[in-house]
PDB file of N, CA, C, O and CB in Angstrom:
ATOM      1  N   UNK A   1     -13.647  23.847  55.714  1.00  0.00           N
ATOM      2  CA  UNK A   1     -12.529  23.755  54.795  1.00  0.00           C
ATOM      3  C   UNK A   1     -11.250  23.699  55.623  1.00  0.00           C
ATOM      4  O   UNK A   1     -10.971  24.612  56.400  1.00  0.00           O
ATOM      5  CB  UNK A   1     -12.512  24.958  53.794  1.00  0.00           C
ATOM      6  N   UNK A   2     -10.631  22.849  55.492  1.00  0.00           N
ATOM      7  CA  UNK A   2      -8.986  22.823  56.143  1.00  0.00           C
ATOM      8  C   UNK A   2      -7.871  23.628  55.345  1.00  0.00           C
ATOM      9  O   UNK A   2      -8.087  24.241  54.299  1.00  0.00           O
ATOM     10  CB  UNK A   2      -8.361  21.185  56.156  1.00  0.00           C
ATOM     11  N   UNK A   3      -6.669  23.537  55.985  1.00  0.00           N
ATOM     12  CA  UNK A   3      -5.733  23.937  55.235  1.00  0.00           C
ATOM     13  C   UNK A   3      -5.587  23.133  53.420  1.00  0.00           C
ATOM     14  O   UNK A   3      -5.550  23.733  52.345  1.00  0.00           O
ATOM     15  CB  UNK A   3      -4.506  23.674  56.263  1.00  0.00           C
ATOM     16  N   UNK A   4      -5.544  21.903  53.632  1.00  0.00           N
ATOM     17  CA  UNK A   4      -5.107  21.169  52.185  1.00  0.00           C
ATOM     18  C   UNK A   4      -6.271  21.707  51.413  1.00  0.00           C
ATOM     19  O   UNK A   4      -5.998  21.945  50.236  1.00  0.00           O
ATOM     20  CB  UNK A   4      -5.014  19.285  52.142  1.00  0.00           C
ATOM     21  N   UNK A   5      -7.494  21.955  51.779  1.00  0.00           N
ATOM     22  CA  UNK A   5      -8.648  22.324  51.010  1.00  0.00           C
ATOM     23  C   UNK A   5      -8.820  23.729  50.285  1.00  0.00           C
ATOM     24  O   UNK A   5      -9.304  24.060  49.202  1.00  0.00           O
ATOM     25  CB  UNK A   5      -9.685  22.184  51.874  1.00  0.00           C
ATOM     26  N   UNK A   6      -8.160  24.488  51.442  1.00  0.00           N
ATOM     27  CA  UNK A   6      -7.883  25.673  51.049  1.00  0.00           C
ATOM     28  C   UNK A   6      -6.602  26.447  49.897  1.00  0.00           C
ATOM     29  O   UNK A   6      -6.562  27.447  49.182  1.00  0.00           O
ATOM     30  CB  UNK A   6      -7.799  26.036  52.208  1.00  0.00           C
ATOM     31  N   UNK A   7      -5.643  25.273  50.255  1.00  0.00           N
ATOM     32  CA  UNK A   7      -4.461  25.388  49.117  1.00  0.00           C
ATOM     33  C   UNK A   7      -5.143  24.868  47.543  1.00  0.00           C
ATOM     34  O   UNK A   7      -4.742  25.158  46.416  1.00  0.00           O
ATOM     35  CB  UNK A   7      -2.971  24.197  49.635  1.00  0.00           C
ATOM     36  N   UNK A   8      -5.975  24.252  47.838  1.00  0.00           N
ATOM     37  CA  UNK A   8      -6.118  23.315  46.331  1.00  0.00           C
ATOM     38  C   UNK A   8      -7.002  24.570  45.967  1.00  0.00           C
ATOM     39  O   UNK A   8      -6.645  25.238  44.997  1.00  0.00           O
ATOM     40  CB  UNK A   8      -7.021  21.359  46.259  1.00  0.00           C
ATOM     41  N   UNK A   9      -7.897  24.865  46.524  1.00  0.00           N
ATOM     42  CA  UNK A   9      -8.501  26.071  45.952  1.00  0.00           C
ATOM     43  C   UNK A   9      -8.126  27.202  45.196  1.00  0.00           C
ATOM     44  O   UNK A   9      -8.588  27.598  44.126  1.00  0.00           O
ATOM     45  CB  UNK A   9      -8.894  26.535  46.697  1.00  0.00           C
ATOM     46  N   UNK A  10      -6.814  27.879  46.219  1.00  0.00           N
ATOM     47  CA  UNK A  10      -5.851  28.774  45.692  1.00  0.00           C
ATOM     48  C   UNK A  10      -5.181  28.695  44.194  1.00  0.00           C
ATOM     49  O   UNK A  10      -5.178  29.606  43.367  1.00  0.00           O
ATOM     50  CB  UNK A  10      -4.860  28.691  46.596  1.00  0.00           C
ATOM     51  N   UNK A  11      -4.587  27.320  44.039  1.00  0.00           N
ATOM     52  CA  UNK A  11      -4.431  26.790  43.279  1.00  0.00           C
ATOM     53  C   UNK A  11      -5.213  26.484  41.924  1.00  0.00           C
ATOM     54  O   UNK A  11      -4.702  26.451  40.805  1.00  0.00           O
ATOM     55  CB  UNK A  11      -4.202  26.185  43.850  1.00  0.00           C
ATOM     56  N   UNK A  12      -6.507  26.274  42.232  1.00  0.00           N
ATOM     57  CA  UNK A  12      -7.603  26.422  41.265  1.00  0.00           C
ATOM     58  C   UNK A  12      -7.913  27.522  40.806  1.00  0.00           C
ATOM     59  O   UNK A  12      -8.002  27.543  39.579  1.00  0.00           O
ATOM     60  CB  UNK A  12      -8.637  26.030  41.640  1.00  0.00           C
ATOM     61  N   UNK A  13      -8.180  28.756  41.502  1.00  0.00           N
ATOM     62  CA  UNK A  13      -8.322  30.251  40.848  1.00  0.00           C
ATOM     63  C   UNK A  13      -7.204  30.326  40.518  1.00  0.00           C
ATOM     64  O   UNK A  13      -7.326  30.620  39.329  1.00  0.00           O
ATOM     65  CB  UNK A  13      -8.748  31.514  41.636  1.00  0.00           C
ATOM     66  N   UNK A  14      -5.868  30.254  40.773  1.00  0.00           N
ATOM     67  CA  UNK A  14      -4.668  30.871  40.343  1.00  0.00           C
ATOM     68  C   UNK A  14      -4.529  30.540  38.924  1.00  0.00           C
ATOM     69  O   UNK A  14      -4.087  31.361  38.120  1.00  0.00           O
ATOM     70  CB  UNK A  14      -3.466  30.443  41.148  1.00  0.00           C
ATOM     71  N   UNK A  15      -5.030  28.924  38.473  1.00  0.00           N
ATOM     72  CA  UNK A  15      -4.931  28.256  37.592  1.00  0.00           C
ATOM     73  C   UNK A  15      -5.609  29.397  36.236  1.00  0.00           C
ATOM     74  O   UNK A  15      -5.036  29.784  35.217  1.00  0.00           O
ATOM     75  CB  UNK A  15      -5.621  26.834  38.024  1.00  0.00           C
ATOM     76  N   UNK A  16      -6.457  29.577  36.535  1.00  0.00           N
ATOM     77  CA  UNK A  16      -7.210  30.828  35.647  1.00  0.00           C
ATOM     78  C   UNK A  16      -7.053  31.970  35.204  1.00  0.00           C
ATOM     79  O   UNK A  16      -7.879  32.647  34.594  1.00  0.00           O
ATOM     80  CB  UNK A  16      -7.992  31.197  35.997  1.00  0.00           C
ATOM     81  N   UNK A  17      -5.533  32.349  35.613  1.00  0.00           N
ATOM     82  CA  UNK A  17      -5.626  33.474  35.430  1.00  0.00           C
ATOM     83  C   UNK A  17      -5.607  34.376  36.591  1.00  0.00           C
ATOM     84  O   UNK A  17      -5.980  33.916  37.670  1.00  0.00           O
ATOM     85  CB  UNK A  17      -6.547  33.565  34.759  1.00  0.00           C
ATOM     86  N   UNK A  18      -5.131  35.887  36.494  1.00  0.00           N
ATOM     87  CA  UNK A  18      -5.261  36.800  37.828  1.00  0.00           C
ATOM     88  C   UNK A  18      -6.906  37.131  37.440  1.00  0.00           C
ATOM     89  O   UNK A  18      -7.181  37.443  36.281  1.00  0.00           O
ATOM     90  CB  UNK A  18      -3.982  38.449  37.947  1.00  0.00           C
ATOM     91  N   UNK A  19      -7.871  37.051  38.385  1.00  0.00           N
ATOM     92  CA  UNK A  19      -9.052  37.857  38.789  1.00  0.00           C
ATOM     93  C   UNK A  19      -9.109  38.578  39.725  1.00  0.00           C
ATOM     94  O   UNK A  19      -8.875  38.392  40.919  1.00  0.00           O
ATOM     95  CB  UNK A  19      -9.963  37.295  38.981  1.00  0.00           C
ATOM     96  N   UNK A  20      -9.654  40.024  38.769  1.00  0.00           N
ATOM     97  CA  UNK A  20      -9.731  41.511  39.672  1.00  0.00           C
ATOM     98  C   UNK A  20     -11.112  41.354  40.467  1.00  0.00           C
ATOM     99  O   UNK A  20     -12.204  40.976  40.042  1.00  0.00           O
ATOM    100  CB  UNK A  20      -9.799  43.133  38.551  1.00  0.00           C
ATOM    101  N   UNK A  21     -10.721  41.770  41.783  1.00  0.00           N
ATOM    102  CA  UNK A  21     -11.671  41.826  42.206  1.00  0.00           C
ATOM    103  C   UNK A  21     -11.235  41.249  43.435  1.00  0.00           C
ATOM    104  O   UNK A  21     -10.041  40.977  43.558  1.00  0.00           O
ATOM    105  CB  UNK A  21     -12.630  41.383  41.477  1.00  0.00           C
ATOM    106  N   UNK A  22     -11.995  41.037  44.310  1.00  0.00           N
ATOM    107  CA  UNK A  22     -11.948  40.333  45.677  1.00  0.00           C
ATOM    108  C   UNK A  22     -12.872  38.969  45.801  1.00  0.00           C
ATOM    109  O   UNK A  22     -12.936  38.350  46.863  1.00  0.00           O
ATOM    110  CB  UNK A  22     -12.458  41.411  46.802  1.00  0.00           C
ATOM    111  N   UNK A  23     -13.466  38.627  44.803  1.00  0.00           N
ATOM    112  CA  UNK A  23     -14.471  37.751  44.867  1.00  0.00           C
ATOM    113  C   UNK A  23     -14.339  36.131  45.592  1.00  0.00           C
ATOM    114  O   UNK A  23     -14.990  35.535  46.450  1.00  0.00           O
ATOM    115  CB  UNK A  23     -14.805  37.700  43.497  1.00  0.00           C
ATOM    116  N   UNK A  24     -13.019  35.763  44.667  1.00  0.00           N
ATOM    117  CA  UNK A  24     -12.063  34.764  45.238  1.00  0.00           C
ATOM    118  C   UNK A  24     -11.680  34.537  46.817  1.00  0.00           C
ATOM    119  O   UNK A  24     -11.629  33.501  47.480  1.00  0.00           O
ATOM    120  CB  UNK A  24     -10.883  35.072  44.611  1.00  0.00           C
ATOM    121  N   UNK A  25     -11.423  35.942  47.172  1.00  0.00           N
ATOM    122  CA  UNK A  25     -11.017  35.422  48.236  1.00  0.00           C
ATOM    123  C   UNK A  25     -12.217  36.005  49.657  1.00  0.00           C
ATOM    124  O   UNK A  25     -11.978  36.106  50.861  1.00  0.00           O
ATOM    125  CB  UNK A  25      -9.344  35.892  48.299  1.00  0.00           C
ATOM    126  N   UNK A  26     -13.753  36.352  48.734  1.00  0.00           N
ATOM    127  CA  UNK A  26     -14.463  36.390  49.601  1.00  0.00           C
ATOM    128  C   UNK A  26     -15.100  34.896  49.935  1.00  0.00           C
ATOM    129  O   UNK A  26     -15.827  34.493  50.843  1.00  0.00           O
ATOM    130  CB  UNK A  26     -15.283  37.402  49.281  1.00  0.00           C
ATOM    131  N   UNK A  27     -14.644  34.421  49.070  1.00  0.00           N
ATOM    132  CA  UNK A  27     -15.413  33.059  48.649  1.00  0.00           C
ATOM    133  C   UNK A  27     -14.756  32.523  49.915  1.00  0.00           C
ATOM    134  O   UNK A  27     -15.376  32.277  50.949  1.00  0.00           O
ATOM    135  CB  UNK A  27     -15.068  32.169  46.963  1.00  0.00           C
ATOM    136  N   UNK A  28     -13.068  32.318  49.691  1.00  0.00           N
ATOM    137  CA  UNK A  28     -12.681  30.909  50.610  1.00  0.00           C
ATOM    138  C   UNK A  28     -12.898  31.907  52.268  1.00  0.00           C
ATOM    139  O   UNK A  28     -13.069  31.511  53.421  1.00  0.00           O
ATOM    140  CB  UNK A  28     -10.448  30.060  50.189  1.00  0.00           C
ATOM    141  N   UNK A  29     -12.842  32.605  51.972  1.00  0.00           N
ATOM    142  CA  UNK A  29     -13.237  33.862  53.862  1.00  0.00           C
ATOM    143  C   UNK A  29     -14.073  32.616  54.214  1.00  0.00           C
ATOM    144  O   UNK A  29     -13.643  31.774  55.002  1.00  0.00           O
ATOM    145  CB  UNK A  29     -14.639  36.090  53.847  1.00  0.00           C
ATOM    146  N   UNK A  30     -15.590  32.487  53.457  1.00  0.00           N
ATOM    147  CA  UNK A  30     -16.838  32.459  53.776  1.00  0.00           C
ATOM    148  C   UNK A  30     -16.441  30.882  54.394  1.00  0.00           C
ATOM    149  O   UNK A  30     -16.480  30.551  55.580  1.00  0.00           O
ATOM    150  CB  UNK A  30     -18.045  32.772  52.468  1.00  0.00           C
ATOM    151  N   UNK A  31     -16.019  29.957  53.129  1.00  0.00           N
ATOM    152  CA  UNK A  31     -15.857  28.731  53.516  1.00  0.00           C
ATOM    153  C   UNK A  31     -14.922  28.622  54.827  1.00  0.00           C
ATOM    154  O   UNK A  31     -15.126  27.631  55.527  1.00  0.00           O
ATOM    155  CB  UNK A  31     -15.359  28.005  52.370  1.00  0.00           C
ATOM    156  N   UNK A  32     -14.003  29.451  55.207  1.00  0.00           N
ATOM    157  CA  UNK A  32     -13.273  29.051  56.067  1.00  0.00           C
ATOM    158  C   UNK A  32     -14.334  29.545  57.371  1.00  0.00           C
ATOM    159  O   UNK A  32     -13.876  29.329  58.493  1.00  0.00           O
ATOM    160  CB  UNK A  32     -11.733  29.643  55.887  1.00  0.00           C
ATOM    161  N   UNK A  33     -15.646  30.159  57.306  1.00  0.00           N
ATOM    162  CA  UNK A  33     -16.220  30.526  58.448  1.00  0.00           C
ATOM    163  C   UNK A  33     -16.155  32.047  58.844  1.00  0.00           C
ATOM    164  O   UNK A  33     -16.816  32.603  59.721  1.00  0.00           O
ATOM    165  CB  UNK A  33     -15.653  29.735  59.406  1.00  0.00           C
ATOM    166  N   UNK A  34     -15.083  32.675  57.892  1.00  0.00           N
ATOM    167  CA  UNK A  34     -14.949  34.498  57.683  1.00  0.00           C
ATOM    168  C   UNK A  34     -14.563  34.813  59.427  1.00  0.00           C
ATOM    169  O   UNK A  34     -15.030  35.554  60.292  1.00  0.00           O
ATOM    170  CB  UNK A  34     -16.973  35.545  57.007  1.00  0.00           C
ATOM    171  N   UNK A  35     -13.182  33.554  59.341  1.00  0.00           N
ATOM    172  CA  UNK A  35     -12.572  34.182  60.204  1.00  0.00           C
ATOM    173  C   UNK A  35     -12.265  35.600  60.889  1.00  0.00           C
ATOM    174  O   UNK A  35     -12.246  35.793  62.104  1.00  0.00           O
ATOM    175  CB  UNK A  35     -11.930  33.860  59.932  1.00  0.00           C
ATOM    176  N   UNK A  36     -12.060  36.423  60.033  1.00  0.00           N
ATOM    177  CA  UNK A  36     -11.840  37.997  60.146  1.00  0.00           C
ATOM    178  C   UNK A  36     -13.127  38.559  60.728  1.00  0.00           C
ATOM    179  O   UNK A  36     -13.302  39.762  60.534  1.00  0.00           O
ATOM    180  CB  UNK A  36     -11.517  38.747  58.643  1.00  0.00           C
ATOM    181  N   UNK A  37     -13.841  38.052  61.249  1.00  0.00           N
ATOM    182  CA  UNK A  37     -15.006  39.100  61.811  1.00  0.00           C
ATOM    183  C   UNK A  37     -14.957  38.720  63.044  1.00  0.00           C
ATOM    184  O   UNK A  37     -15.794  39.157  63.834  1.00  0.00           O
ATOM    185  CB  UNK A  37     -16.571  39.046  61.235  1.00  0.00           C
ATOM    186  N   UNK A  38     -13.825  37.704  63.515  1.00  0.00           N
ATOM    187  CA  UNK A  38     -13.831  37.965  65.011  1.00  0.00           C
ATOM    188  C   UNK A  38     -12.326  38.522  65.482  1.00  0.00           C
ATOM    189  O   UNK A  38     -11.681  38.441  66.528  1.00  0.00           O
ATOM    190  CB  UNK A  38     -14.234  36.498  65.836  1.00  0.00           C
ATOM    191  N   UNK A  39     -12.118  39.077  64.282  1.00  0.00           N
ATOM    192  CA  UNK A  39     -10.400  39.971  64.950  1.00  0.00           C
ATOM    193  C   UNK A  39     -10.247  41.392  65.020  1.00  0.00           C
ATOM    194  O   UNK A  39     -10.765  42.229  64.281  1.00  0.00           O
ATOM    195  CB  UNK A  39      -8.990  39.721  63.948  1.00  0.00           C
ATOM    196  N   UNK A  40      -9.319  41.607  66.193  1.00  0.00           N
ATOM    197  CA  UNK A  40      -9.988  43.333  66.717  1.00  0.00           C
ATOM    198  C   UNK A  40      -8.496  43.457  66.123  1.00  0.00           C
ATOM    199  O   UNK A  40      -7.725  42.596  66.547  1.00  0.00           O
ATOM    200  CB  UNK A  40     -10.541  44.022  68.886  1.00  0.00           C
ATOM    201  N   UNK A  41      -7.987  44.344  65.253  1.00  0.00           N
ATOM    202  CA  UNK A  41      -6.830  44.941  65.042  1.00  0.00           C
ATOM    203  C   UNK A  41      -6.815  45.788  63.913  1.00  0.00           C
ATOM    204  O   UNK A  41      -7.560  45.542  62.964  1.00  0.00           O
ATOM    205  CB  UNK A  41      -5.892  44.063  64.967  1.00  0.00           C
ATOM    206  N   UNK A  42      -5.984  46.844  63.905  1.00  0.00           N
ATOM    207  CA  UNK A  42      -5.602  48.082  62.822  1.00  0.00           C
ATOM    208  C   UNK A  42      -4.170  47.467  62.003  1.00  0.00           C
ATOM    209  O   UNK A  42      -3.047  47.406  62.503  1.00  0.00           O
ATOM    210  CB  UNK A  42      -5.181  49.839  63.820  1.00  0.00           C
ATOM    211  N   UNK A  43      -4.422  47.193  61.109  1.00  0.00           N
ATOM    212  CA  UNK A  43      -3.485  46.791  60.144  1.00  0.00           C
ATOM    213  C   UNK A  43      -2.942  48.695  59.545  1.00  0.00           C
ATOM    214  O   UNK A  43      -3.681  49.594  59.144  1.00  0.00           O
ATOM    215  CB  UNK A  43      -4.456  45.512  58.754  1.00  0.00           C
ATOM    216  N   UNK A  44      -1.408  48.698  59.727  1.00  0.00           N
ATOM    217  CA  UNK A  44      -1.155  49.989  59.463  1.00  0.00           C
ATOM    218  C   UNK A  44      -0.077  49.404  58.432  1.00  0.00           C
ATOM    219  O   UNK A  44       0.555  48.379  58.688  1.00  0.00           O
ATOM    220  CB  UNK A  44      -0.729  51.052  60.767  1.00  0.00           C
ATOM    221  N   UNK A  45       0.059  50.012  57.442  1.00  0.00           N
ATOM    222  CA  UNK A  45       0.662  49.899  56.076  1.00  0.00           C
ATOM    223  C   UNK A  45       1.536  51.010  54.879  1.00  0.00           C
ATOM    224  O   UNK A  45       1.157  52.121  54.511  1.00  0.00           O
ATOM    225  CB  UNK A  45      -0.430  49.510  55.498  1.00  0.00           C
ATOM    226  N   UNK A  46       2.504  50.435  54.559  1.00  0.00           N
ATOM    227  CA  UNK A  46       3.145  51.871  53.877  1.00  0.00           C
ATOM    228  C   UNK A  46       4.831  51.796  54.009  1.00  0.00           C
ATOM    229  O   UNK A  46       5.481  50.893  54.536  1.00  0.00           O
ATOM    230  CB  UNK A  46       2.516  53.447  54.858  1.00  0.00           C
ATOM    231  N   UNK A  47       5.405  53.207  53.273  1.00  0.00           N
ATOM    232  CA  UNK A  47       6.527  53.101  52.860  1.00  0.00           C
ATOM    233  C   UNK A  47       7.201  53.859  54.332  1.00  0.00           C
ATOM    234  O   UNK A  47       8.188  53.548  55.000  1.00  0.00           O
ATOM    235  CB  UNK A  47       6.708  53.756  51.293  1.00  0.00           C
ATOM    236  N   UNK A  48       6.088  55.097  54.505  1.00  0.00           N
ATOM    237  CA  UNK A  48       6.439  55.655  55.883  1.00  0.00           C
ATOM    238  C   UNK A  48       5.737  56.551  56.864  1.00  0.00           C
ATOM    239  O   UNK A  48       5.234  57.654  56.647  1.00  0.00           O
ATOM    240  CB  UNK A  48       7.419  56.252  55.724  1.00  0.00           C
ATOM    241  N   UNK A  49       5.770  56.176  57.482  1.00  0.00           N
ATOM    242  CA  UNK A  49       5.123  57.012  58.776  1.00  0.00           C
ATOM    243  C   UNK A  49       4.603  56.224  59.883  1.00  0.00           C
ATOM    244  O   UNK A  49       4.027  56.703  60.860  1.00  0.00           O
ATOM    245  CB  UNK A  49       3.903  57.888  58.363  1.00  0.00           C
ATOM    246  N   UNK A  50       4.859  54.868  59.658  1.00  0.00           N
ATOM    247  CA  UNK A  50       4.045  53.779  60.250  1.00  0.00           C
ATOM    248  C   UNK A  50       4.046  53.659  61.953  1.00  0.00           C
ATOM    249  O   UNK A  50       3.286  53.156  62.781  1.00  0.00           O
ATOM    250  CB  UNK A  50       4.620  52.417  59.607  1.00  0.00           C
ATOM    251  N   UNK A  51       5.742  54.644  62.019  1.00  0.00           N
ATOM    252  CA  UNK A  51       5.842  54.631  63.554  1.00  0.00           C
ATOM    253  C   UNK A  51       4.669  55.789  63.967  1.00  0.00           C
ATOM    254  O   UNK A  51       3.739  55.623  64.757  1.00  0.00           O
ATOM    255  CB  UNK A  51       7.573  55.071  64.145  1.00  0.00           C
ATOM    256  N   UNK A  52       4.924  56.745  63.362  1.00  0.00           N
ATOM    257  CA  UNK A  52       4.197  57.727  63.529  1.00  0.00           C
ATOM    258  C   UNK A  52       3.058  57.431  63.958  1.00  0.00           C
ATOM    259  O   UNK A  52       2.738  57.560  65.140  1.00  0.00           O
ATOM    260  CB  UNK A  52       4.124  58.375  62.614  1.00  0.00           C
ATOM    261  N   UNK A  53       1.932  56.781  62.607  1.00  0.00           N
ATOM    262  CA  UNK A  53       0.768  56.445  62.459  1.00  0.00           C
ATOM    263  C   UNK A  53       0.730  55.868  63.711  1.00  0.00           C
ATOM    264  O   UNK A  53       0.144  56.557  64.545  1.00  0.00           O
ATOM    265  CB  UNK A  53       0.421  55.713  61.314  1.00  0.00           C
ATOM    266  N   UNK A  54       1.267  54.599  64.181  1.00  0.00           N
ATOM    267  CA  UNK A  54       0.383  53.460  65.514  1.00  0.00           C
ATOM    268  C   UNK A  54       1.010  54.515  66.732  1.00  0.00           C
ATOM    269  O   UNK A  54       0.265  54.160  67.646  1.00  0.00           O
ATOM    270  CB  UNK A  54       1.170  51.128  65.740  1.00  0.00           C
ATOM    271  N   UNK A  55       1.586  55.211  67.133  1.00  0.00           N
ATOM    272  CA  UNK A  55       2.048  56.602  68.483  1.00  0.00           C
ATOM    273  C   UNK A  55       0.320  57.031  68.060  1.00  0.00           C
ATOM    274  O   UNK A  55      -0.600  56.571  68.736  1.00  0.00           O
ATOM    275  CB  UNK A  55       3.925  58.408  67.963  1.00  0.00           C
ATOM    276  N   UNK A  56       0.114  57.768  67.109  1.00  0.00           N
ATOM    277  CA  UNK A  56      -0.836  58.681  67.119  1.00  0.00           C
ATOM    278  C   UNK A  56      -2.043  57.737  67.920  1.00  0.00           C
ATOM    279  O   UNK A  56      -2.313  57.978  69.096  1.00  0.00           O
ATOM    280  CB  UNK A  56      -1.156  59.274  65.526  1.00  0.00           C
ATOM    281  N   UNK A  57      -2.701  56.694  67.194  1.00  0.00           N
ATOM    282  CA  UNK A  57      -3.154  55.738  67.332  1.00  0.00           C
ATOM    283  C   UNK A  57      -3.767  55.337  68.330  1.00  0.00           C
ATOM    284  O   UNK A  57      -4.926  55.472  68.721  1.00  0.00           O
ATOM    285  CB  UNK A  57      -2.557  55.196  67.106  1.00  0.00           C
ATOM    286  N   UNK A  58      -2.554  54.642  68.850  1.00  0.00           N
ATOM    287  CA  UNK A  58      -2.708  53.964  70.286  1.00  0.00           C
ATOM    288  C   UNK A  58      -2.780  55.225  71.485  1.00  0.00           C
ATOM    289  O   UNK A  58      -2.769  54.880  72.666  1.00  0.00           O
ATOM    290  CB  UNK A  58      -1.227  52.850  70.594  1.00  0.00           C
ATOM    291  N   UNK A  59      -2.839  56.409  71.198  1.00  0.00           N
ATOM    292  CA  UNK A  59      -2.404  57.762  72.339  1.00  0.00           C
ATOM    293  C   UNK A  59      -4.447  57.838  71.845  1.00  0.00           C
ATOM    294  O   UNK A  59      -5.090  57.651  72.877  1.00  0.00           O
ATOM    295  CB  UNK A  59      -0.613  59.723  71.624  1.00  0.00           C
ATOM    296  N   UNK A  60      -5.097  57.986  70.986  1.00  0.00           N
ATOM    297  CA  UNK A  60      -6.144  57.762  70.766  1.00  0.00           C
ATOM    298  C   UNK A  60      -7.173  57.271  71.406  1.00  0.00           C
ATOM    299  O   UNK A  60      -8.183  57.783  71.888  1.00  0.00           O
ATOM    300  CB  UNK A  60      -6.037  57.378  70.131  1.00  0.00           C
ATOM    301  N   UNK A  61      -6.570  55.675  71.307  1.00  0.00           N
ATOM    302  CA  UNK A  61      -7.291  54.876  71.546  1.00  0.00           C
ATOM    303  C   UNK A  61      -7.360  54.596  73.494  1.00  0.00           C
ATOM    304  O   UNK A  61      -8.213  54.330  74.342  1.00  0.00           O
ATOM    305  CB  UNK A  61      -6.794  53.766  70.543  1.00  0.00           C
ATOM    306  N   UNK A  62      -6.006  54.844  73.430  1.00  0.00           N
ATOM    307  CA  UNK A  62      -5.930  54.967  75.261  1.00  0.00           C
ATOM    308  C   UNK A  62      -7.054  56.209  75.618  1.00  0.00           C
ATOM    309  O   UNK A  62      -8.001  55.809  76.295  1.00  0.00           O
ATOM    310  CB  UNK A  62      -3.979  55.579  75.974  1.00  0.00           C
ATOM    311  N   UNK A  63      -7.069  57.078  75.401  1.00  0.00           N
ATOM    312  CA  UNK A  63      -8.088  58.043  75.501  1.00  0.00           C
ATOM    313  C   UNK A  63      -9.279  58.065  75.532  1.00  0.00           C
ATOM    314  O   UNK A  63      -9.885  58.730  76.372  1.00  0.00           O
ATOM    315  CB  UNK A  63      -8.038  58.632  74.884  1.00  0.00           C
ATOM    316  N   UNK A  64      -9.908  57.293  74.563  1.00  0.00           N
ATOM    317  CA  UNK A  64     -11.008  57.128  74.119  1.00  0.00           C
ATOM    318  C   UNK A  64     -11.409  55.971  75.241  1.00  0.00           C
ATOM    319  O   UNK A  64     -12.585  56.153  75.558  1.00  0.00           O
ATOM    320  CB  UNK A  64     -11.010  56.837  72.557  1.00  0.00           C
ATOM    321  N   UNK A  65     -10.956  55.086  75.796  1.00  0.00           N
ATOM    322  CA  UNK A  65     -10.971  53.655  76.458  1.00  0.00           C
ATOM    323  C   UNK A  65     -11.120  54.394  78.101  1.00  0.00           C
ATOM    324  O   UNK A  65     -11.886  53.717  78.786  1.00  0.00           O
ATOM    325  CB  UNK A  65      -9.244  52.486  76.076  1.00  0.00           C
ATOM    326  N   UNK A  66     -10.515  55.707  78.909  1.00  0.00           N
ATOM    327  CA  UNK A  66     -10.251  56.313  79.473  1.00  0.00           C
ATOM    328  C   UNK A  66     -11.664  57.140  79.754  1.00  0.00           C
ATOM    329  O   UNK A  66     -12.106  57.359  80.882  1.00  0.00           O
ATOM    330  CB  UNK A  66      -9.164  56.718  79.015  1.00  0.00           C
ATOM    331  N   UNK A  67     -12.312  57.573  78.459  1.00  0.00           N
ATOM    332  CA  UNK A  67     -13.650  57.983  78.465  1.00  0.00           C
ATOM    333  C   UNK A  67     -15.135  57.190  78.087  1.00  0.00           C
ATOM    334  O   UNK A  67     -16.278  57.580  77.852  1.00  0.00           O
ATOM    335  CB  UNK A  67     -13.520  58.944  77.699  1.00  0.00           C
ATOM    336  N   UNK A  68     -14.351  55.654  78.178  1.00  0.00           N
ATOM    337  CA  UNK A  68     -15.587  55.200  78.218  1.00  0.00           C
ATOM    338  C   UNK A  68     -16.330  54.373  76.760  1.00  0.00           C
ATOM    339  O   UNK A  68     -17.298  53.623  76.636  1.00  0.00           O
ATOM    340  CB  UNK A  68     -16.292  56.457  78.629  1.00  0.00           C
ATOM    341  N   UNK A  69     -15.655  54.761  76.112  1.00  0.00           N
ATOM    342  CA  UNK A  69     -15.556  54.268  74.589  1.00  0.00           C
ATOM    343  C   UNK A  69     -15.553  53.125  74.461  1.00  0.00           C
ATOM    344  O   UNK A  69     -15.266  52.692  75.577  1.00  0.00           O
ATOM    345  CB  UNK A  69     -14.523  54.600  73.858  1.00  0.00           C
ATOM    346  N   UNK A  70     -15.724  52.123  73.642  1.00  0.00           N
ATOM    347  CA  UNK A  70     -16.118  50.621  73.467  1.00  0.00           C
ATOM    348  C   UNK A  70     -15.755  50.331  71.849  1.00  0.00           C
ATOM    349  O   UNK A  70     -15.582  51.329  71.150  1.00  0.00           O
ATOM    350  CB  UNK A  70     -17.925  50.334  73.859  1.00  0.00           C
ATOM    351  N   UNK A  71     -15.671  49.418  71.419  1.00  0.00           N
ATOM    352  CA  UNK A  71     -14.862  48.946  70.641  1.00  0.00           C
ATOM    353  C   UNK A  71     -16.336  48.915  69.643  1.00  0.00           C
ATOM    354  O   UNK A  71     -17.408  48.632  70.178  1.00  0.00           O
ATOM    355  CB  UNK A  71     -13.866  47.556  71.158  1.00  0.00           C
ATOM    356  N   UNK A  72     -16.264  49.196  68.341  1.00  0.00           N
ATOM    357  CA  UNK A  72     -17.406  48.773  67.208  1.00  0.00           C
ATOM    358  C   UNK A  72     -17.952  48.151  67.254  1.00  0.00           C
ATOM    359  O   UNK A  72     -19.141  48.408  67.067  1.00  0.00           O
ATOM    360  CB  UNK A  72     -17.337  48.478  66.261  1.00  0.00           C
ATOM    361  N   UNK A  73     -17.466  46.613  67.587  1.00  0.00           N
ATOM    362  CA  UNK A  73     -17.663  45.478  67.464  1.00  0.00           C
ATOM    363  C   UNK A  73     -18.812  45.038  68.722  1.00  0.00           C
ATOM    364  O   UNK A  73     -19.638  44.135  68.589  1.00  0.00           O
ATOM    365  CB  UNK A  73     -16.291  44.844  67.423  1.00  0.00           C
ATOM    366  N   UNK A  74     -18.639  45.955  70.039  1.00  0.00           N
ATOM    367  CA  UNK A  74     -19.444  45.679  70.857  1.00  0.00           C
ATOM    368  C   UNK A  74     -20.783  46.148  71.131  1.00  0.00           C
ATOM    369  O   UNK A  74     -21.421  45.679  72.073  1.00  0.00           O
ATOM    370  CB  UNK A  74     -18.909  45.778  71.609  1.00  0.00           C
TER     371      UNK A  74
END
């Protein structure tokens, strides 16, 4: 699926109405190849603490990487 393929799609569920759920956009994931299962990152989100949250985080993750630790994915 390309970009133009993927807009017309959007466009097609949108056409319908809002649908709850995630279904929609497990669908075009799949067609696009479910990009997202080859990306390593923490999406951090919110009104506040966010500096906070990625300090804590990354002081963590340096640690953990320090002892040897390996990423989920591997």
């Amino acid at each position: 699926m390309n970009y133009e393929e993927a807009r017309d799609y959007l466009a097609e569920v949108s056409a319908k109405g809002n649908l709850l759920g995630l279904q929609s956009i497990r669908i075009l994931l799949e067609e696009l190849g479910n990009p997202q299962d080859s990306l390593k990152f923490v999406h951090i989100a919110g009104t506040n603490g966010k500096g906070s949250v990625m300090s804590y985080l990354s002081s963590i993750l340096q640690e953990a990487a320090k002892k040897g630790f390996r990423s989920m994915g591997n």
